[in-house]
VEXDO-248579 format. One record per atom (N, C-alpha, C): residue number from 1; residue in three letters; x, y negated, z negated. Coordinates in Angstrom, 3 decimals, padded with zeros to 6 digits. Layout:
% VEXDO-248579
+-----+---------+----------+----------+----------+
| num | residuo |        X |        Y |        Z |
+-----+---------+----------+----------+----------+
| NUM |     Ala |        X |        Y |        Z |
...
+-----+---------+----------+----------+----------+
This chain:
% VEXDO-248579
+-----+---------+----------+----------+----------+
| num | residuo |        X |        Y |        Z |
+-----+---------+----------+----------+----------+
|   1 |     Unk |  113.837 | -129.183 | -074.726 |
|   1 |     Unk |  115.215 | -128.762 | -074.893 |
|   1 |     Unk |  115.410 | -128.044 | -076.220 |
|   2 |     Unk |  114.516 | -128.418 | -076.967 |
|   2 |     Unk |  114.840 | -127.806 | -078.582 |
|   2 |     Unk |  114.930 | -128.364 | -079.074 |
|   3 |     Unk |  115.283 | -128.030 | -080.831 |
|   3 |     Unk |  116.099 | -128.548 | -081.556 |
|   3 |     Unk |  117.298 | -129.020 | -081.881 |
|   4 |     Unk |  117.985 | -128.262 | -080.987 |
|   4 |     Unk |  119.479 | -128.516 | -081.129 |
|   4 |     Unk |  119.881 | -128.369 | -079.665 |
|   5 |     Unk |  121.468 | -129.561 | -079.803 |
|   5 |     Unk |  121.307 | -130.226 | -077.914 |
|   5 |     Unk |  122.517 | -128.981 | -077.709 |
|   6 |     Unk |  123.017 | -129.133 | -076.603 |
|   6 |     Unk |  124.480 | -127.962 | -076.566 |
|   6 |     Unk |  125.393 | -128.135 | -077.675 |
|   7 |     Unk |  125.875 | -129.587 | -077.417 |
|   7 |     Unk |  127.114 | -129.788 | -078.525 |
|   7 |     Unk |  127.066 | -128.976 | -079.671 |
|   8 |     Unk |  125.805 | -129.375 | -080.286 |
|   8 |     Unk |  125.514 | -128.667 | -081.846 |
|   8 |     Unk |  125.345 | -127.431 | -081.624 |
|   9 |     Unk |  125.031 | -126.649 | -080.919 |
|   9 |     Unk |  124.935 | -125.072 | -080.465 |
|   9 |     Unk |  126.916 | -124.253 | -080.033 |
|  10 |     Unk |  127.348 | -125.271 | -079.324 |
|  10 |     Unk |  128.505 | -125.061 | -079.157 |
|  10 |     Unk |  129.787 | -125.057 | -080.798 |
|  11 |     Unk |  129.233 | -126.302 | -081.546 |
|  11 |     Unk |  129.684 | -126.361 | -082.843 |
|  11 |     Unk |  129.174 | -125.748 | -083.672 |
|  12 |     Unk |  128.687 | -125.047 | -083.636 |
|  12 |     Unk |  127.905 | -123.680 | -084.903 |
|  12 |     Unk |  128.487 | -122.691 | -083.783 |
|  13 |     Unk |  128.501 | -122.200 | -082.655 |
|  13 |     Unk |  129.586 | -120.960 | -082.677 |
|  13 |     Unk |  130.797 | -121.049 | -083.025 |
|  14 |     Unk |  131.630 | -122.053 | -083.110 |
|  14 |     Unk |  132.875 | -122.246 | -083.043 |
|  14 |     Unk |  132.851 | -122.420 | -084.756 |
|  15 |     Unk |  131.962 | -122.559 | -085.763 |
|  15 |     Unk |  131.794 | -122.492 | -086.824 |
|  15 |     Unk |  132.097 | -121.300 | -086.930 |
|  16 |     Unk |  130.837 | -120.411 | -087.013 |
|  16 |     Unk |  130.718 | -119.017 | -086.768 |
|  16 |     Unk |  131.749 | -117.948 | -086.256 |
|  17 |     Unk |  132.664 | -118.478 | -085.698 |
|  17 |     Unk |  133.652 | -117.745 | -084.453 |
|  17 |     Unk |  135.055 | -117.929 | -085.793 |
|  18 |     Unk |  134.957 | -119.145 | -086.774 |
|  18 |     Unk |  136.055 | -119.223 | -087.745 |
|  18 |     Unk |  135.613 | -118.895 | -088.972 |
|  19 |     Unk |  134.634 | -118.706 | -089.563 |
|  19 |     Unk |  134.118 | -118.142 | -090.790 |
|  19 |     Unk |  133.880 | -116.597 | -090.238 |
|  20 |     Unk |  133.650 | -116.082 | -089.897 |
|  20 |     Unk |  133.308 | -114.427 | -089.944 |
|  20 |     Unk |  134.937 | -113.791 | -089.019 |
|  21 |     Unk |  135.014 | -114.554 | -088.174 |
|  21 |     Unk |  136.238 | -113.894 | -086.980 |
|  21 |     Unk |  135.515 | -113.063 | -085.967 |
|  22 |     Unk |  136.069 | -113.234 | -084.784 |
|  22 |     Unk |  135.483 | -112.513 | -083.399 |
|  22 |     Unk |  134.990 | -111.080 | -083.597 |
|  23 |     Unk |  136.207 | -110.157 | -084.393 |
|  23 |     Unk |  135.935 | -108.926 | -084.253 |
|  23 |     Unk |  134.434 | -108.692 | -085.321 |
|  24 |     Unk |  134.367 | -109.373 | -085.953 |
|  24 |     Unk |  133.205 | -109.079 | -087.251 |
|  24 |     Unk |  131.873 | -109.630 | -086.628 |
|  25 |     Unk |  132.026 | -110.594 | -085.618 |
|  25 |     Unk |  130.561 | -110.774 | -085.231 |
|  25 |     Unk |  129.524 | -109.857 | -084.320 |
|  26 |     Unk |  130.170 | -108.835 | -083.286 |
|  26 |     Unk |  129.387 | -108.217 | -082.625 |
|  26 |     Unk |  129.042 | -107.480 | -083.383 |
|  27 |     Unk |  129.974 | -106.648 | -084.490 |
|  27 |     Unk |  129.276 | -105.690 | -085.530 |
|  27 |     Unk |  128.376 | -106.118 | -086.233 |
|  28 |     Unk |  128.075 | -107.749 | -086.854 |
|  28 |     Unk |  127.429 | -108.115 | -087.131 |
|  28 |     Unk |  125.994 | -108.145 | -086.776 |
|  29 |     Unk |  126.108 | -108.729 | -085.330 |
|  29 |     Unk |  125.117 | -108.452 | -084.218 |
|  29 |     Unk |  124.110 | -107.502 | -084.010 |
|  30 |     Unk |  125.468 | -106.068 | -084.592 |
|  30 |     Unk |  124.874 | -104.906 | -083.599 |
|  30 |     Unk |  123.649 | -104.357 | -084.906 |
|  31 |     Unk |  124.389 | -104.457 | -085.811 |
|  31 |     Unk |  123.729 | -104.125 | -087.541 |
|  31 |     Unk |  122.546 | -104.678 | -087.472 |
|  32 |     Unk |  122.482 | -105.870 | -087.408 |
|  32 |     Unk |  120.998 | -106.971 | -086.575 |
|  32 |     Unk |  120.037 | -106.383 | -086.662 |
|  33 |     Unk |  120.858 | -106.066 | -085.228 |
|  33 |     Unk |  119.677 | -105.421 | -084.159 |
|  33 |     Unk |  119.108 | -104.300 | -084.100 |
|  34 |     Unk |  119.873 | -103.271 | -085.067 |
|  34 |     Unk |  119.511 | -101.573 | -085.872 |
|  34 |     Unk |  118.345 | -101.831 | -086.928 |
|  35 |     Unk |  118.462 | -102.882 | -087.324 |
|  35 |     Unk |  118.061 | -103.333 | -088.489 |
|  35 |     Unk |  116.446 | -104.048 | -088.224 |
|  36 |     Unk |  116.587 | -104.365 | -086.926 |
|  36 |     Unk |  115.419 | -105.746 | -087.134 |
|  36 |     Unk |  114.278 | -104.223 | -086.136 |
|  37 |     Unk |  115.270 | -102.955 | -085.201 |
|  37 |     Unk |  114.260 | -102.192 | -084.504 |
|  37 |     Unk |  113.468 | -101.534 | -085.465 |
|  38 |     Unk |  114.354 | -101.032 | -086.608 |
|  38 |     Unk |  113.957 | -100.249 | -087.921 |
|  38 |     Unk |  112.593 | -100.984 | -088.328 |
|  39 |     Unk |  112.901 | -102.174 | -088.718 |
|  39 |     Unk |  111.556 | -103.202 | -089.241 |
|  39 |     Unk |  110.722 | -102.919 | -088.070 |
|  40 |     Unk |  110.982 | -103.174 | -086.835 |
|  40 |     Unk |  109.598 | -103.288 | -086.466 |
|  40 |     Unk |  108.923 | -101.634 | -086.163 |
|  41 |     Unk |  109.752 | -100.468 | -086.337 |
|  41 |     Unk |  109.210 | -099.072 | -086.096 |
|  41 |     Unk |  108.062 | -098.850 | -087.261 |
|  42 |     Unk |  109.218 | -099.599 | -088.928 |
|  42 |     Unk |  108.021 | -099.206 | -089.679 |
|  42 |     Unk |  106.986 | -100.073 | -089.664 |
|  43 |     Unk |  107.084 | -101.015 | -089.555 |
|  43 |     Unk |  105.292 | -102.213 | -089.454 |
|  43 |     Unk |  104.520 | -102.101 | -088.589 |
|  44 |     Unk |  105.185 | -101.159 | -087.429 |
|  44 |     Unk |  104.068 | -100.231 | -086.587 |
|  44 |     Unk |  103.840 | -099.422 | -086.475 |
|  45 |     Unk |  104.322 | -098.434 | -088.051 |
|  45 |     Unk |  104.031 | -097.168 | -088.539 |
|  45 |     Unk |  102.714 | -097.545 | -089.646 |
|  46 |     Unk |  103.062 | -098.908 | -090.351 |
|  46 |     Unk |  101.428 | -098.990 | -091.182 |
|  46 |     Unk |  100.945 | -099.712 | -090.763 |
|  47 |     Unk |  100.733 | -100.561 | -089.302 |
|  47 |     Unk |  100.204 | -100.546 | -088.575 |
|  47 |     Unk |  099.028 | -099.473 | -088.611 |
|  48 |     Unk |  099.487 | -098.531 | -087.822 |
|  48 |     Unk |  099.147 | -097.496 | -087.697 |
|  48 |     Unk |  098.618 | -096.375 | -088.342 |
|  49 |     Unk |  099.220 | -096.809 | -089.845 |
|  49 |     Unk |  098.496 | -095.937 | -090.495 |
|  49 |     Unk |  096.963 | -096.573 | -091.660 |
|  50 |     Unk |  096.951 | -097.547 | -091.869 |
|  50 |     Unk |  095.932 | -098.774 | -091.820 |
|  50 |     Unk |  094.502 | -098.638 | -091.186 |
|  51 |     Unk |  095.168 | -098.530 | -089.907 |
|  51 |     Unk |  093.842 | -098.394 | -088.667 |
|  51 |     Unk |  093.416 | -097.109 | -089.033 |
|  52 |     Unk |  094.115 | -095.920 | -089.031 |
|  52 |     Unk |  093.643 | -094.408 | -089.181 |
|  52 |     Unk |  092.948 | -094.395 | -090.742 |
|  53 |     Unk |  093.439 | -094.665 | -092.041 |
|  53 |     Unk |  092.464 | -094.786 | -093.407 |
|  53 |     Unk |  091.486 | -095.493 | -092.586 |
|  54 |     Unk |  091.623 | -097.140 | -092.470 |
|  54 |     Unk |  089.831 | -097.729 | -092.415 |
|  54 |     Unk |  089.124 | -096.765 | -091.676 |
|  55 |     Unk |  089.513 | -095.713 | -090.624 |
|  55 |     Unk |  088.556 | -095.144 | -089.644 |
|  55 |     Unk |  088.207 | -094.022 | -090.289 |
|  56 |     Unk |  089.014 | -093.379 | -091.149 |
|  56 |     Unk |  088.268 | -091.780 | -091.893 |
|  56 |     Unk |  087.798 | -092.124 | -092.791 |
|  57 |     Unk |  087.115 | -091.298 | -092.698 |
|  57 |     Unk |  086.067 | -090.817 | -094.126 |
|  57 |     Unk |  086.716 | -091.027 | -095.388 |
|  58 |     Unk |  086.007 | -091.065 | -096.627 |
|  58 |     Unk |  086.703 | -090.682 | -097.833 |
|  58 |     Unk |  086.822 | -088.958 | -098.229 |
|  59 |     Unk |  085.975 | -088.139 | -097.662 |
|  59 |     Unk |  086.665 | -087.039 | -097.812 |
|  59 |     Unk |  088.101 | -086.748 | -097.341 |
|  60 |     Unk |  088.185 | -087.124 | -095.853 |
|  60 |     Unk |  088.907 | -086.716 | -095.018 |
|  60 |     Unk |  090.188 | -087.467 | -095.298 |
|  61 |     Unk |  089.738 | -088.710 | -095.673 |
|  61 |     Unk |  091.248 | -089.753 | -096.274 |
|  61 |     Unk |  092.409 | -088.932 | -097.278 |
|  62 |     Unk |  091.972 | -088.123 | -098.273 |
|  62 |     Unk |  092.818 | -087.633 | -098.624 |
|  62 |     Unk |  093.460 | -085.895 | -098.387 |
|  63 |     Unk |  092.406 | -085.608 | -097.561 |
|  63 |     Unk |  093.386 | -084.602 | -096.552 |
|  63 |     Unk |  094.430 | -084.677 | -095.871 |
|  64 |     Unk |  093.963 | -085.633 | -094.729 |
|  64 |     Unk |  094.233 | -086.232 | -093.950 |
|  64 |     Unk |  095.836 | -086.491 | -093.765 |
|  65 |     Unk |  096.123 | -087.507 | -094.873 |
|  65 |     Unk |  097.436 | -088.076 | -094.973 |
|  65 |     Unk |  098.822 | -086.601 | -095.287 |
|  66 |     Unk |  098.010 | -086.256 | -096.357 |
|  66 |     Unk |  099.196 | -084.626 | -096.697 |
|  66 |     Unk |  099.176 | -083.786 | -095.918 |
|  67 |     Unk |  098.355 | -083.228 | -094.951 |
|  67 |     Unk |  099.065 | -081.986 | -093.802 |
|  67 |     Unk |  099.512 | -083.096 | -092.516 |
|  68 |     Unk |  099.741 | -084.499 | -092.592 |
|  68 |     Unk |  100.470 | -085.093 | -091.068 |
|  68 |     Unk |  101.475 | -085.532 | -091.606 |
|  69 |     Unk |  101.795 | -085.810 | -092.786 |
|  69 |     Unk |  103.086 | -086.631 | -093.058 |
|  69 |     Unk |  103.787 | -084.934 | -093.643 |
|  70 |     Unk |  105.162 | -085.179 | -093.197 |
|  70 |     Unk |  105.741 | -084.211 | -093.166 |
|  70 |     Unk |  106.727 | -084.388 | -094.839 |
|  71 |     Unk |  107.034 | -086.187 | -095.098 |
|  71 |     Unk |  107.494 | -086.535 | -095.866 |
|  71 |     Unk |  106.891 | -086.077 | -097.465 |
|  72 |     Unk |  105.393 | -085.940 | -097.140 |
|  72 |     Unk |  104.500 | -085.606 | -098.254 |
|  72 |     Unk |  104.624 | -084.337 | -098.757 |
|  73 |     Unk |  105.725 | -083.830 | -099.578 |
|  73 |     Unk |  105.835 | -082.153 | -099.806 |
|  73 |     Unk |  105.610 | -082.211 | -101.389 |
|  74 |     Unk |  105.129 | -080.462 | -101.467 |
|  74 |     Unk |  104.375 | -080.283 | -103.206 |
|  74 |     Unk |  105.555 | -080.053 | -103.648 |
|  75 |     Unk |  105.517 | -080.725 | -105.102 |
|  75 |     Unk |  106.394 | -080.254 | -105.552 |
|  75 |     Unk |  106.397 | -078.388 | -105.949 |
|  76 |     Unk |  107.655 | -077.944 | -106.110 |
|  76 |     Unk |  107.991 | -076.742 | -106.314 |
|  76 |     Unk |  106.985 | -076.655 | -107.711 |
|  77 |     Unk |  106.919 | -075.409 | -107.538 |
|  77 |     Unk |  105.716 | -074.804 | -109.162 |
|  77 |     Unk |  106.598 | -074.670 | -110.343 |
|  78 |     Unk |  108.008 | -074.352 | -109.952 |
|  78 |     Unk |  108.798 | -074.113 | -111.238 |
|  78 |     Unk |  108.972 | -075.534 | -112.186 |
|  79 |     Unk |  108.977 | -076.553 | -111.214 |
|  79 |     Unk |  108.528 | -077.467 | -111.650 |
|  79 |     Unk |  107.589 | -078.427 | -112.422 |
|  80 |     Unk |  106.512 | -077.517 | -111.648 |
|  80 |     Unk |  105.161 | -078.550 | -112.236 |
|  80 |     Unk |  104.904 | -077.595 | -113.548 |
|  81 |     Unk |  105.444 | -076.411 | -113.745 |
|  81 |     Unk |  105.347 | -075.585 | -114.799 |
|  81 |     Unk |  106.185 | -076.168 | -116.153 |
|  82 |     Unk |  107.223 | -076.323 | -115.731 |
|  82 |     Unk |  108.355 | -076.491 | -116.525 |
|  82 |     Unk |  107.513 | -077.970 | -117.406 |
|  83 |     Unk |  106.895 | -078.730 | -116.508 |
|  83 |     Unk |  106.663 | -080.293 | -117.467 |
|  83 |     Unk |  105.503 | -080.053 | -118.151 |
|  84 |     Unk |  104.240 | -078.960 | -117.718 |
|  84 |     Unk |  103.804 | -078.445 | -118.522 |
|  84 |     Unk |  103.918 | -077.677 | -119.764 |
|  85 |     Unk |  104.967 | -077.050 | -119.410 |
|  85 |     Unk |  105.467 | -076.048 | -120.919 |
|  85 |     Unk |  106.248 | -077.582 | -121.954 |
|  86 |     Unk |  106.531 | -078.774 | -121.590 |
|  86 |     Unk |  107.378 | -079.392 | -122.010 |
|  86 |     Unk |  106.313 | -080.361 | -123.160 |
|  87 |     Unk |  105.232 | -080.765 | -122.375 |
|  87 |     Unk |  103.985 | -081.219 | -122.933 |
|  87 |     Unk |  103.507 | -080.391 | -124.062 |
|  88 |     Unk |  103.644 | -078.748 | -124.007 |
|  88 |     Unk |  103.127 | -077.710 | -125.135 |
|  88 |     Unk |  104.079 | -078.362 | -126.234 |
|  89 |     Unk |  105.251 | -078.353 | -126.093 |
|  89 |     Unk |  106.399 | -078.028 | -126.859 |
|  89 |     Unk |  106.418 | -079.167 | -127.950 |
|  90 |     Unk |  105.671 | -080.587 | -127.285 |
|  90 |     Unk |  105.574 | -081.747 | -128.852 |
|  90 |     Unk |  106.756 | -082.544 | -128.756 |
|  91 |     Unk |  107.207 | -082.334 | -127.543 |
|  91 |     Unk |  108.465 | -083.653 | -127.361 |
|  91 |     Unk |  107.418 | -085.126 | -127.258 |
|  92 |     Unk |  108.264 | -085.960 | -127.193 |
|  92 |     Unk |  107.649 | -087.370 | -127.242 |
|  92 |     Unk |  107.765 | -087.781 | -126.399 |
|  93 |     Unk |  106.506 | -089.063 | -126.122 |
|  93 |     Unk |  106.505 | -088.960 | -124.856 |
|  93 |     Unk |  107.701 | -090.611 | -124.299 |
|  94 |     Unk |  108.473 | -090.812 | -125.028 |
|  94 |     Unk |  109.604 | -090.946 | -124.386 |
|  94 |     Unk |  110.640 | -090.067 | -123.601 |
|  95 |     Unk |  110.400 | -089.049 | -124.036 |
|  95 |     Unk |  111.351 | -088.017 | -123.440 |
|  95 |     Unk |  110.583 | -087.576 | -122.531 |
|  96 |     Unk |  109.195 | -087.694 | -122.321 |
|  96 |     Unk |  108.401 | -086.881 | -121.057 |
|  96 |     Unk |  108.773 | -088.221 | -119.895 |
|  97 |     Unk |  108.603 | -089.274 | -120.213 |
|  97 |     Unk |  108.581 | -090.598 | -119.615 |
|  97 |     Unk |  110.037 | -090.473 | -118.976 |
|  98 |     Unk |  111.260 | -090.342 | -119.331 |
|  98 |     Unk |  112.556 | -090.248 | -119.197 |
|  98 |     Unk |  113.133 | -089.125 | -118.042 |
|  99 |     Unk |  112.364 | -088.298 | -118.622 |
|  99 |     Unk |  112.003 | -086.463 | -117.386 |
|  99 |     Unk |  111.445 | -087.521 | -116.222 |
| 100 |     Unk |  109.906 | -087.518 | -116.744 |
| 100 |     Unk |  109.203 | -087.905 | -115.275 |
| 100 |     Unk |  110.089 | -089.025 | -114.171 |
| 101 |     Unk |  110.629 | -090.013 | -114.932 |
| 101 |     Unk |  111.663 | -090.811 | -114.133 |
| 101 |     Unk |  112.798 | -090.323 | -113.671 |
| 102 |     Unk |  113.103 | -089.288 | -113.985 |
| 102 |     Unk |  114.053 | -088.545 | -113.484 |
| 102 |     Unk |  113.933 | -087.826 | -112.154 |
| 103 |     Unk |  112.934 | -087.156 | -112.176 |
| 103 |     Unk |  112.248 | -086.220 | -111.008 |
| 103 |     Unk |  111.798 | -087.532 | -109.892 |
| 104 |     Unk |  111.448 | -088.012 | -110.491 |
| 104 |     Unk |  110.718 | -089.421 | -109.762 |
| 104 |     Unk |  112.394 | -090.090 | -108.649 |
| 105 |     Unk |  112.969 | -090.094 | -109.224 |
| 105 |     Unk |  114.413 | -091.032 | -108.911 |
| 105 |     Unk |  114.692 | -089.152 | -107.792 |
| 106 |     Unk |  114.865 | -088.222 | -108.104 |
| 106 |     Unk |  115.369 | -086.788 | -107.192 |
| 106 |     Unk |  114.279 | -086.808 | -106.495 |
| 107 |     Unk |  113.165 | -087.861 | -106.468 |
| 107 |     Unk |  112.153 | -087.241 | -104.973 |
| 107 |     Unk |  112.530 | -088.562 | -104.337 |
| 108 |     Unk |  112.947 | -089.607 | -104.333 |
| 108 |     Unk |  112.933 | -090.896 | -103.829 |
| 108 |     Unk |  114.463 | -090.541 | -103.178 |
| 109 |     Unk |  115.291 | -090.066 | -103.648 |
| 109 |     Unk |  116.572 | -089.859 | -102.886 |
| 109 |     Unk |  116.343 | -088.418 | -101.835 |
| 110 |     Unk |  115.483 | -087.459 | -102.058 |
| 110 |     Unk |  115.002 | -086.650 | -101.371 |
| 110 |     Unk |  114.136 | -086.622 | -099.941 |
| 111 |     Unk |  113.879 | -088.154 | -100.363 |
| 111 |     Unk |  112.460 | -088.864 | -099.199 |
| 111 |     Unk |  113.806 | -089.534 | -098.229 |
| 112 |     Unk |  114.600 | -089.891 | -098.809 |
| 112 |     Unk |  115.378 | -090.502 | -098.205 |
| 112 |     Unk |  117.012 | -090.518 | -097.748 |
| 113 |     Unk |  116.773 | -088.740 | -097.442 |
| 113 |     Unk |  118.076 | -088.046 | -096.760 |
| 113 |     Unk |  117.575 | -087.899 | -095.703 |
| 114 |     Unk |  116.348 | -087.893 | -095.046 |
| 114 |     Unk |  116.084 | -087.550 | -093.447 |
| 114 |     Unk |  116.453 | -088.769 | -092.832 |
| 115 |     Unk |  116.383 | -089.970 | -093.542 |
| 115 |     Unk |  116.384 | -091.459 | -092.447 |
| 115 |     Unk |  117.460 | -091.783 | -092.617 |
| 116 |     Unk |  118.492 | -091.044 | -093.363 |
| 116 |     Unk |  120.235 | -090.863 | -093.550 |
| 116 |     Unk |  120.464 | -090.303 | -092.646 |
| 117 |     Unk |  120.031 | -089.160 | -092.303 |
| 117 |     Unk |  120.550 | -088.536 | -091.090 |
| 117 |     Unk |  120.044 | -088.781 | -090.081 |
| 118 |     Unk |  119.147 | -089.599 | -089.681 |
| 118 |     Unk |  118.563 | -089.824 | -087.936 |
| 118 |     Unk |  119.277 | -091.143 | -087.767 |
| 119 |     Unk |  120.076 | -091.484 | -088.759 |
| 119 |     Unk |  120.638 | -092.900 | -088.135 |
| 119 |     Unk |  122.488 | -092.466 | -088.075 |
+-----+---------+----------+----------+----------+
């Protein structure tokens, strides 16, 4: 039968049904369940991607991953120029550290406008 007999199943909804309110639980529900498909798409995305490294090569391992992931883009040259000329220039490397976290924080919100918009 379980752990728990009806009564106690019946008294935790009726808990549940007065702490959140009717209208807040299916949304609750539904968020769940967006939530728990998401988890399992990505743990059978490195799944998946797990099995494919152990099976390639070490040449091929780091090909490999940058022309299939679409997410994996170079940065722009004006860029990779600009932190070079910045390195000539004798700033410190708090201020290179401060840059690099910067760019770092505009590619992490960049990685993560496509899975903004497919949901």
């Amino acid at each position: 039968m379980g752990p728990f007999s009806p009564w106690q199943l019946a008294i935790l909804v009726v808990v549940l049904v007065l702490l959140f309110g009717a209208k807040k639980l299916p949304d609750a529900a539904r968020s769940l369940g967006r939530s728990m498909k998401i988890f399992k798409a990505e743990t059978k995305g490195l799944r998946e991607d797990d099995g494919a490294d152990s099976t390639a090569g070490a040449s091929s391992e780091s090909a490999a991953p940058a022309a299939s992931d679409p997410d994996m883009r170079q940065l722009p040259t004006t860029q990779a120029s600009a932190t070079r000329t910045d390195k000539s220039d004798g700033t410190s490397s708090d201020e290179q550290i401060a840059d690099l976290q910067r760019q770092l924080n505009e590619m992490k919100g960049n990685a993560d406008e496509p899975h903004r918009n497919a949901s």
